[in-house]
C-alpha positions as CSV (number, residue, x, y, z in Angstrom):
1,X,50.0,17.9,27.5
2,X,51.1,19.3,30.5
3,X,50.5,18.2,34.0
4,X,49.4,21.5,35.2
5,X,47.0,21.5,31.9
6,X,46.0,17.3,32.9
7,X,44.7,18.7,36.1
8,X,42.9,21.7,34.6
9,X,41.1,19.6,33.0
10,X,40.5,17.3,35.0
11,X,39.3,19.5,37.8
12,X,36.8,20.6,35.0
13,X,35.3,17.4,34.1
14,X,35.2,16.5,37.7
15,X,32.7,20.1,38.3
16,X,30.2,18.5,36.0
17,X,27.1,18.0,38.5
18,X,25.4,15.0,37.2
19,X,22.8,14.9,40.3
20,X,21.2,18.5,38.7
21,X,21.6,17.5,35.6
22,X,20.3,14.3,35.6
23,X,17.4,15.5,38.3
24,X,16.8,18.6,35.4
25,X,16.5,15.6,32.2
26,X,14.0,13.8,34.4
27,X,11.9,16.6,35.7
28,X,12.8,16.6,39.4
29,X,13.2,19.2,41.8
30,X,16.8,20.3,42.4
31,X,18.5,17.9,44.5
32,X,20.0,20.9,47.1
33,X,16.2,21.8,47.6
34,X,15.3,18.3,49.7
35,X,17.1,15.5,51.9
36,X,20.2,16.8,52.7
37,X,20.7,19.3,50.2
38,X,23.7,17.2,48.5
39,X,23.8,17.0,44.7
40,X,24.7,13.5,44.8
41,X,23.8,10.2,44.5
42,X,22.1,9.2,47.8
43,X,20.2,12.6,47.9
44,X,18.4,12.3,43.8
45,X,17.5,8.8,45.6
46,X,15.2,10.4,48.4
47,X,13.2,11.7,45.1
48,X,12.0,8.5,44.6
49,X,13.2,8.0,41.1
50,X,15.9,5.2,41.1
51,X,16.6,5.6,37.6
52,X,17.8,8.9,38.2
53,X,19.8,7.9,41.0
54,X,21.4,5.6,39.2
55,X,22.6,7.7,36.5
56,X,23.8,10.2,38.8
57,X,25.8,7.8,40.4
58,X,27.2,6.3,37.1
59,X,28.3,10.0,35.9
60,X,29.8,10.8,39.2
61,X,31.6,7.6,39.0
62,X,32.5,7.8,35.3
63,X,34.4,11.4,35.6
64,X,36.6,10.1,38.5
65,X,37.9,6.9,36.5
66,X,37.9,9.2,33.0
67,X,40.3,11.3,34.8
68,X,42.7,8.7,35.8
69,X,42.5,6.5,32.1
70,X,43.1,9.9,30.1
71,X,46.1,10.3,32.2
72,X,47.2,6.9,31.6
73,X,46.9,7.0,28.1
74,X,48.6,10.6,27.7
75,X,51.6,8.1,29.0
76,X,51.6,9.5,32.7
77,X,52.6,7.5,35.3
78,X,50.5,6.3,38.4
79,X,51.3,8.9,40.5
80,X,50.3,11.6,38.3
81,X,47.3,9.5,37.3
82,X,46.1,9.5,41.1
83,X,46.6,13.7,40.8
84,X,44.5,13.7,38.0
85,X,41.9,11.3,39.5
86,X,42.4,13.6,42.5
87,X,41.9,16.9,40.7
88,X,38.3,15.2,39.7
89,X,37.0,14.3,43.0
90,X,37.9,18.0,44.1
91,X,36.2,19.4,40.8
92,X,32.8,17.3,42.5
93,X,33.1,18.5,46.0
94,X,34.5,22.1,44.9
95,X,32.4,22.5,41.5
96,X,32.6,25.6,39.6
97,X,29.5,25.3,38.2
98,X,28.0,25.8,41.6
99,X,30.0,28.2,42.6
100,X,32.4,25.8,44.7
101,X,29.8,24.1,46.9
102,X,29.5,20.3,45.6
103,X,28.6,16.8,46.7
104,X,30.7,15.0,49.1
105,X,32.4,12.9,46.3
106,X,31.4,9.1,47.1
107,X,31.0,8.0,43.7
108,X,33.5,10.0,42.3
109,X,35.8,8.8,44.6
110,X,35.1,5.3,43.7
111,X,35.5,6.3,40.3
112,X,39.2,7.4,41.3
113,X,40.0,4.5,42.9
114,X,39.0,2.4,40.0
115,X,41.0,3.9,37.8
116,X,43.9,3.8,40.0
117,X,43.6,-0.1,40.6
118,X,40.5,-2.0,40.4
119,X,41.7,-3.9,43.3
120,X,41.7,-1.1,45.7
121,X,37.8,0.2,44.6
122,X,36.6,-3.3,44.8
123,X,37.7,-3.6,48.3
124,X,36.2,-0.1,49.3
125,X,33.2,-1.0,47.2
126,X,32.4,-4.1,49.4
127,X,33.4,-2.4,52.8
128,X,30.8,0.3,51.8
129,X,27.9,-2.3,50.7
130,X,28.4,-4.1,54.2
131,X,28.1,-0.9,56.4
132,X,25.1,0.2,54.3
133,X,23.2,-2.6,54.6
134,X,23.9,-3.7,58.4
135,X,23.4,1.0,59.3
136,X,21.1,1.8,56.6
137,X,23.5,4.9,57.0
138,X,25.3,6.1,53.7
139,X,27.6,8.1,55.8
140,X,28.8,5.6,58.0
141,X,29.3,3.7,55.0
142,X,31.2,6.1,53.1
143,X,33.5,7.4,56.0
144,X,34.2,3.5,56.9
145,X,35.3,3.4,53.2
146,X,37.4,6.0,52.8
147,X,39.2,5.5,55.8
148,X,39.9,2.1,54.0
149,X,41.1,3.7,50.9
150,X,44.4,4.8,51.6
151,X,45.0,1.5,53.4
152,X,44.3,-0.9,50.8
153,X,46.4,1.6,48.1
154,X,49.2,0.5,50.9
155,X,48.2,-2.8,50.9
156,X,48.0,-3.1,46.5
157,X,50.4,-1.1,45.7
158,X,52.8,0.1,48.6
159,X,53.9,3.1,49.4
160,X,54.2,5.5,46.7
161,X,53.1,9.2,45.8
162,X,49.8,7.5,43.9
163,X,48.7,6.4,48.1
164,X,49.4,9.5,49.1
165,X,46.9,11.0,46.8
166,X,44.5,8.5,48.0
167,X,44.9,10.1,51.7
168,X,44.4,13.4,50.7
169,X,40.9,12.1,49.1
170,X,40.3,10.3,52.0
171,X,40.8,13.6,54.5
172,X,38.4,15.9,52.3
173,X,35.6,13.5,52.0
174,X,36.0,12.9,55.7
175,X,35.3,16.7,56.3
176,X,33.0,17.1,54.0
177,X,30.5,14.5,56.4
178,X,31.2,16.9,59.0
179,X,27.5,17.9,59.0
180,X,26.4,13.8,59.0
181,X,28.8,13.2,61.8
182,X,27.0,16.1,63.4
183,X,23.5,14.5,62.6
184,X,24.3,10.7,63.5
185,X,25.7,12.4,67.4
186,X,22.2,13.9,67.2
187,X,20.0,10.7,66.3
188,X,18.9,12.8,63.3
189,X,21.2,11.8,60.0
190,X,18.4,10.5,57.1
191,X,18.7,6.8,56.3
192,X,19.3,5.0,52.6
193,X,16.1,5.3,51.2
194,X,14.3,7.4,53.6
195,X,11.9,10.8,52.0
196,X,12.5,13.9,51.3
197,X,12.2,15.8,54.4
């Protein structure tokens, strides 16, 4: 397979929205209807229904690594791995399926960074568990994260093209909490577990 064809497909898998589909298998409204409108994670969570929540976040998470182990085992190296993971996390936040207006990525993100090293998403994982439960704010947490991201890839695995791929994640999901940055400067941004609205 080529590397072109890798990230085709890739970019594919990574358009699956798992927050509709999930909120469609267990009845719910559409997730872009409530909250903050994101099909993600965080948002099916304001339904109330934690089971769907949870699967949403699983699926999210699930493409991201997929995309990175498929590469691997097609005998690619890390760097194009990290593209491939890369090309997922843009498929979530650019989905086709919707026609290019996604989630902000979190958990796909994760997912990338798993599959990249385990090392570097455990590190994230904890920096984002810490900020969520001392804000209560899932943006804070995920912007303190990804900021973190591209350091610890430095920090695992030093520099190399598979980092650099790590930044350019890092940068989108950054402006895609442009609109939470906006609501946290007006004392207005929904808290982890908060309603609908």
């Amino acid at each position: 397979m080529s590397l072109l064809l890798l990230l085709l497909a890739a970019y594919l898998l990574g358009s699956i929205p798992f927050a509709i589909v999930t909120s469609k298998l267990f009845g719910l409204q559409d997730p872009r209807r409530y909250g903050s409108g994101n099909p993600g994670a965080t948002n099916v969570l304001r339904s109330g229904n934690k089971a769907a929540a949870a699967l949403t976040l699983l699926g999210d998470s699930l493409k991201g690594w997929l995309a990175v182990w498929v590469a691997g085992e097609l005998g690619f190296g890390i760097g194009e791995a990290a593209l491939a993971g890369l090309a997922a996390f843009l498929g979530h936040v650019f989905t086709v399926f919707l026609r290019f207006n996604g989630g902000k990525g979190v958990a796909t993100a994760l997912g990338v960074l798993a599959g990249v090293d385990g090392r570097i998403a455990i590190f994230c994982a904890v920096i984002w568990l810490m900020i969520a439960y001392t804000s209560r704010y899932s943006s804070v947490a995920a912007l303190s994260a990804a900021v973190a991201a591209p350091l610890a890839g430095l920090l695992f695995l030093g520099p190399q093209p598979a980092v650099a791929a790590l930044a350019v994640m890092a940068a989108v999901l950054i402006w895609r909490h442009k609109t939470n940055l906006a609501r946290l400067r007006a004392g207005t941004e929904g808290k982890i577990g908060g309603g609908k609205s």
